[in-house]
C-alpha positions as CSV (number, residue, x, y, z in Angstrom):
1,X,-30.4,6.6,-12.5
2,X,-27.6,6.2,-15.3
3,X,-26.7,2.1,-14.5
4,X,-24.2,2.7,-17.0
5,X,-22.3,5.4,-15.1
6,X,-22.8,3.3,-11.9
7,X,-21.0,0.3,-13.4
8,X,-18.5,2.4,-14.8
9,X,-17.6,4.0,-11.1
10,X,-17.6,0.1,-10.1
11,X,-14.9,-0.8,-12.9
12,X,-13.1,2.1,-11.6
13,X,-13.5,1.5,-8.1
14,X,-12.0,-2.0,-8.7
15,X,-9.0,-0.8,-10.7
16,X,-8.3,1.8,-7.4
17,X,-9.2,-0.9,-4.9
18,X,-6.3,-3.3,-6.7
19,X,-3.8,-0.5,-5.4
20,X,-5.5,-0.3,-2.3
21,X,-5.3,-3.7,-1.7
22,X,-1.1,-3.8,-2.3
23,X,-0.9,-1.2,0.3
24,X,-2.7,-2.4,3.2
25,X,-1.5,-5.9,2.9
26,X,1.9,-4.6,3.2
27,X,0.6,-2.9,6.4
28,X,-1.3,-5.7,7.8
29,X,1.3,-7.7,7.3
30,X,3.9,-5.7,9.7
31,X,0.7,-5.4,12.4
32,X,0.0,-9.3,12.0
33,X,3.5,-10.5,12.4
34,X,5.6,-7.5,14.5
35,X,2.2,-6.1,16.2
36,X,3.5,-2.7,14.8
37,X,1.1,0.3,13.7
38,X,3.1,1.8,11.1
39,X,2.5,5.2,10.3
40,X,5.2,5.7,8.3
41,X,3.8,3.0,5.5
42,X,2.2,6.3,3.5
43,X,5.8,8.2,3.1
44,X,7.4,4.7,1.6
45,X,4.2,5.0,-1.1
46,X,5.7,8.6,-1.6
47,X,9.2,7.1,-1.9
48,X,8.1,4.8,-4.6
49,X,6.1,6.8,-7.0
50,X,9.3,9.9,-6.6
51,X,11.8,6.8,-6.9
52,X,9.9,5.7,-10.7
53,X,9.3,9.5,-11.2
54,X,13.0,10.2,-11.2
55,X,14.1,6.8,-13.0
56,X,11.4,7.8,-15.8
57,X,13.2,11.4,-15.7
58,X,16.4,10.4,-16.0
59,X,16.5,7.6,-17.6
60,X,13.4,7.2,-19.9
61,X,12.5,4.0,-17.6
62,X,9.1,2.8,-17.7
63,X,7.2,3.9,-14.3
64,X,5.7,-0.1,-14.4
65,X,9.7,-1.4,-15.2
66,X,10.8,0.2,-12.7
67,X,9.3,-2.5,-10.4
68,X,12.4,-4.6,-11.6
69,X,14.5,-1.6,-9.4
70,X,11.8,-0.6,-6.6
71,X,11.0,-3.7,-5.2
72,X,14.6,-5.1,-4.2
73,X,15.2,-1.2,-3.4
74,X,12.7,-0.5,-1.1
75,X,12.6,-4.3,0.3
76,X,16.4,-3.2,1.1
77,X,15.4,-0.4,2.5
78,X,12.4,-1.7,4.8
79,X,15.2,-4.0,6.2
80,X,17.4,-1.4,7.2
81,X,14.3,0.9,8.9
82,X,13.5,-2.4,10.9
83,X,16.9,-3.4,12.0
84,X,18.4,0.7,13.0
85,X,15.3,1.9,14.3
86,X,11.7,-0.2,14.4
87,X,13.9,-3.3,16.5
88,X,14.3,-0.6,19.5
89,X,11.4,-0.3,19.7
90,X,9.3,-3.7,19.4
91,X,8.9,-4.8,23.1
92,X,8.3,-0.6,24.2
93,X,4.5,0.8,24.7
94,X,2.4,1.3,21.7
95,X,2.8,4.7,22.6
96,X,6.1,5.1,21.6
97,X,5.7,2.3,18.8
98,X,3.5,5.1,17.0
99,X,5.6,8.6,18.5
100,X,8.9,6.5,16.4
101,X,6.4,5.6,13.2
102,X,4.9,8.9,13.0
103,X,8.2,10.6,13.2
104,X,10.0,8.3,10.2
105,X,6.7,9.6,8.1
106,X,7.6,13.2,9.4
107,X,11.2,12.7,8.9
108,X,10.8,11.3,5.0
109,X,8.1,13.6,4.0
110,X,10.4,17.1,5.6
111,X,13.1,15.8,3.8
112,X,11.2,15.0,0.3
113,X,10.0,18.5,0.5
114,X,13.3,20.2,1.5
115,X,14.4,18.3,-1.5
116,X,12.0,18.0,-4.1
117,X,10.1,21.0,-3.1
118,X,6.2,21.2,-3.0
119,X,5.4,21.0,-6.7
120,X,3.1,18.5,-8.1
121,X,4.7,16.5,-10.3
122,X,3.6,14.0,-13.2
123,X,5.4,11.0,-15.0
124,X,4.2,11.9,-18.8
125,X,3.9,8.4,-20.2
126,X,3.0,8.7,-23.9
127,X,-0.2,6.1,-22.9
128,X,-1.1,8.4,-20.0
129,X,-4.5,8.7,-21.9
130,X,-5.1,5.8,-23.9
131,X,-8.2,3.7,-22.6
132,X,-10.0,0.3,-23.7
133,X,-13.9,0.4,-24.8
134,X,-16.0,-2.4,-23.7
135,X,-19.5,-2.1,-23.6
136,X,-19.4,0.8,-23.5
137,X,-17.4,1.2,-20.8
138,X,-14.3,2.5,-20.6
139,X,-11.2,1.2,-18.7
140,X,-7.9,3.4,-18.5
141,X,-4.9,1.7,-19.7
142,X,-2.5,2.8,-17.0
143,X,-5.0,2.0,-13.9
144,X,-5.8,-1.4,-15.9
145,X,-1.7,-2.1,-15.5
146,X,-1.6,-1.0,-12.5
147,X,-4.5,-3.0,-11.1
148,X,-2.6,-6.6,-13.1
149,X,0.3,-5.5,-11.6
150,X,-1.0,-4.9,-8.2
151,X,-3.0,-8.4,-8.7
152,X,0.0,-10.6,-9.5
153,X,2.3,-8.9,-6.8
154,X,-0.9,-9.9,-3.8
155,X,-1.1,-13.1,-5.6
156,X,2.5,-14.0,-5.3
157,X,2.8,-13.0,-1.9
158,X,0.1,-15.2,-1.1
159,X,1.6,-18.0,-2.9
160,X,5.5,-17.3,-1.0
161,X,3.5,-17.3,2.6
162,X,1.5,-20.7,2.0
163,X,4.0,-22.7,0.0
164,X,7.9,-21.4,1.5
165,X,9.3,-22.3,4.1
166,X,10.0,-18.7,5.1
167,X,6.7,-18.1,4.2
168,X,5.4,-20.8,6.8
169,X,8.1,-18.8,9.1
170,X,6.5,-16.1,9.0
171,X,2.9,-17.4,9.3
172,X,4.4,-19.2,12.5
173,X,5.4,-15.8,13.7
174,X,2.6,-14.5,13.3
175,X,0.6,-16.6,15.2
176,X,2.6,-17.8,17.6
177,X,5.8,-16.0,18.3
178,X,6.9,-18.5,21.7
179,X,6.5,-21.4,19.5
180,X,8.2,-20.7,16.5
181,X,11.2,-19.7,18.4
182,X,11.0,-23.2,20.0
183,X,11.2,-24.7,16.7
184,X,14.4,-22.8,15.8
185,X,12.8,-19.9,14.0
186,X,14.8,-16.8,14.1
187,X,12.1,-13.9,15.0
188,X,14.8,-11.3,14.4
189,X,15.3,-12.6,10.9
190,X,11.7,-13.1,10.5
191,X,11.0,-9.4,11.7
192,X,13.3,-7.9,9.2
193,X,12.3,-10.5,6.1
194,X,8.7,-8.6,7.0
195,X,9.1,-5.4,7.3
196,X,11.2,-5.1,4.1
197,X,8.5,-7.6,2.3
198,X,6.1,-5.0,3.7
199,X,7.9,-2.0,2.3
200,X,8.6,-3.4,-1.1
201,X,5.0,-3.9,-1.1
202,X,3.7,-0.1,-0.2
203,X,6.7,1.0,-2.8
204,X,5.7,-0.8,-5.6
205,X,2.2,0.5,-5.0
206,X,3.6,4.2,-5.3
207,X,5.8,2.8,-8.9
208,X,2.7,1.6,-10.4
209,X,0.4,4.8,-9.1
210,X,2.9,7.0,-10.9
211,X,1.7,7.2,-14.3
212,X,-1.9,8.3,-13.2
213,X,-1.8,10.0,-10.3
214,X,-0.1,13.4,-9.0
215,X,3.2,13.2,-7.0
216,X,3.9,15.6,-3.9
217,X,5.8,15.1,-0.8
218,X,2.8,14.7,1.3
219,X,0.6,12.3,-1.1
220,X,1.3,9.6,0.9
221,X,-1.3,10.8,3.6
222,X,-4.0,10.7,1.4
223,X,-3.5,7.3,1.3
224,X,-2.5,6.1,4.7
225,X,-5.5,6.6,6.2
226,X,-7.6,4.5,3.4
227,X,-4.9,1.9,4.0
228,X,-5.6,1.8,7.6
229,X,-9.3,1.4,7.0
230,X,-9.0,-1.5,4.8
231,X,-6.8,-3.2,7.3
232,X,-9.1,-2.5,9.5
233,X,-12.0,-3.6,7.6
234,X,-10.8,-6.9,6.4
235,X,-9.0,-8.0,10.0
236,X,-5.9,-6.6,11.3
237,X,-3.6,-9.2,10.4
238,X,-5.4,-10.9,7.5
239,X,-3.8,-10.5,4.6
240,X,-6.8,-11.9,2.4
241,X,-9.1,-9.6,4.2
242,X,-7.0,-6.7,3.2
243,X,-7.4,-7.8,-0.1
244,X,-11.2,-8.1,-0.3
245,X,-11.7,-4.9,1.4
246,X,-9.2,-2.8,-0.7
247,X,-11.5,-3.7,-3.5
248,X,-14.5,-2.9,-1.4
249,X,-13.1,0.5,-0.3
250,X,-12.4,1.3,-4.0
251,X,-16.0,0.3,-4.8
252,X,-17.6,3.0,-2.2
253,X,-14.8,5.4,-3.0
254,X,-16.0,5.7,-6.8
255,X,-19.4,5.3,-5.6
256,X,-19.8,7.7,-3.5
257,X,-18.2,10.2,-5.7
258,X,-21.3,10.2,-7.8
259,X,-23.8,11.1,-5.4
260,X,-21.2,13.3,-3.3
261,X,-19.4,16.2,-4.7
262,X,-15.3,16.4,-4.3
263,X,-13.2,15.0,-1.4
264,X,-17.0,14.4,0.0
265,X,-16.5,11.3,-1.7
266,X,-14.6,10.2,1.5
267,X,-17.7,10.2,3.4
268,X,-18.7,6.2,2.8
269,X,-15.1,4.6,3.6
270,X,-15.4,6.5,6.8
271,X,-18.9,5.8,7.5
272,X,-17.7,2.2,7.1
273,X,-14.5,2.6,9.1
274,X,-16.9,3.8,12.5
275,X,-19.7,0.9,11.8
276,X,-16.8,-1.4,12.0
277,X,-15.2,0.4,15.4
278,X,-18.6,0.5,16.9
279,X,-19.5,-2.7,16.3
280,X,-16.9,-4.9,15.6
């Protein structure tokens, strides 16, 4: 066995697990305070990496400045989801909790298609292809950005739900809904501070994914159901789980796609996503 191409799928598998890890915490986050499965959390990645396609585009904005725009964009935008159409639907059946979810993906991806067509597109950053040598092994520049980015975004978050107030709000929500609203906690406040934490979180991922990875109206799936089994793997509801497992997923992602030709790659985060169902 080549050890050296091993650790260099590990490198890589950490750099993809960093994204990963943004995405599902945004999505564990919604499920650990609202109890909401949100299917729609793919489409808002799609959102982001089209919204930094277009600003690079137009404006010659780099995809990883953009963040300055995307995040109090799509944090904007996550609000207004939650307060005109996921508050209708909060104390209904999880049945119709996923019917509304899977329709607002169905409804953003139909309309990014009818208006962006099914072309793959690219953001052409002059560094698209620069990398770093260590070792011998080699680190792409972009994912290595992405991955700090990604890092100090999860770290943050952490920081804003253990040390604010509205952080401890939301924590309080989360684990006890009846008593924080016996404490004078707003849920309704707290509901749409999450969901539009949540979406700034999955758009931000998309921004910094931009640079090295194809953009489509549909990409999102690819990763939705990756997200869903990191949440699942590190806890529904625990945000450092998500983290950890992200990074874990990534890992048997890159793995796997040594021993495993193509999308076959796939084959170990699933295998990992049953064990768990069938035994934990």
């Amino acid at each position: 066995m080549n050890y050296q191409l091993v650790f260099q799928s590990i490198i890589n598998g950490l750099l993809t697990g960093g994204i990963y890890s943004l995405m599902a915490i945004g999505l564990s986050l919604i499920f650990g305070v609202m109890k909401i499965v949100n299917f729609a959390h793919g489409a808002f990645m799609m959102l982001g990496m089209y919204f930094s396609y277009w600003l690079f585009t137009l404006f010659g904005i780099d995809p990883y400045l953009s963040l300055i725009f995307s995040i109090p964009f799509f944090m904007l935008f996550g609000i207004i989801i939650q307060k005109l159409l996921i508050n209708r639907i909060l104390s209904a059946p999880h049945s119709a909790q996923l019917l509304l979810t899977t329709g607002i993906m169905l409804f953003l991806e139909n309309t990014a298609l009818f208006i962006w067509s099914p072309d793959f597109r690219a953001v052409k950053v002059g560094y698209m292809g620069s990398s770093l040598s260590i070792g011998g092994l080699i680190i792409s520049i972009p994912q290595f950005i992405a991955f700090l980015g990604a890092t100090f975004i999860t770290l943050m978050l952490f920081t804003f739900l253990k040390k604010s107030y509205l952080g401890k709000a939301i924590r309080a929500t989360s684990i006890e809904k009846e008593g924080a609203m016996y404490v004078g906690i707003s849920i309704n406040r707290i509901y749409l501070i999450t969901f539009g934490i949540a979406t700034s979180c999955v758009g931000a991922a998309g921004s910094m994914m931009s640079p090295f990875f194809y953009i489509s109206p549909h990409v999102g799936s690819v990763f939705l159901i990756t997200a869903f089994v990191v949440v699942v793997l590190g806890g529904m509801g625990n945000l450092f789980g998500a983290l950890i497992s992200g990074l874990i997923i990534g890992v048997a992602e890159s793995i796997g796609a040594l021993f495993m030709p193509g999308s076959l790659r796939q084959v170990i985060p699933y295998l990992i996503f049953i064990l768990i169902l069938m035994y934990k």
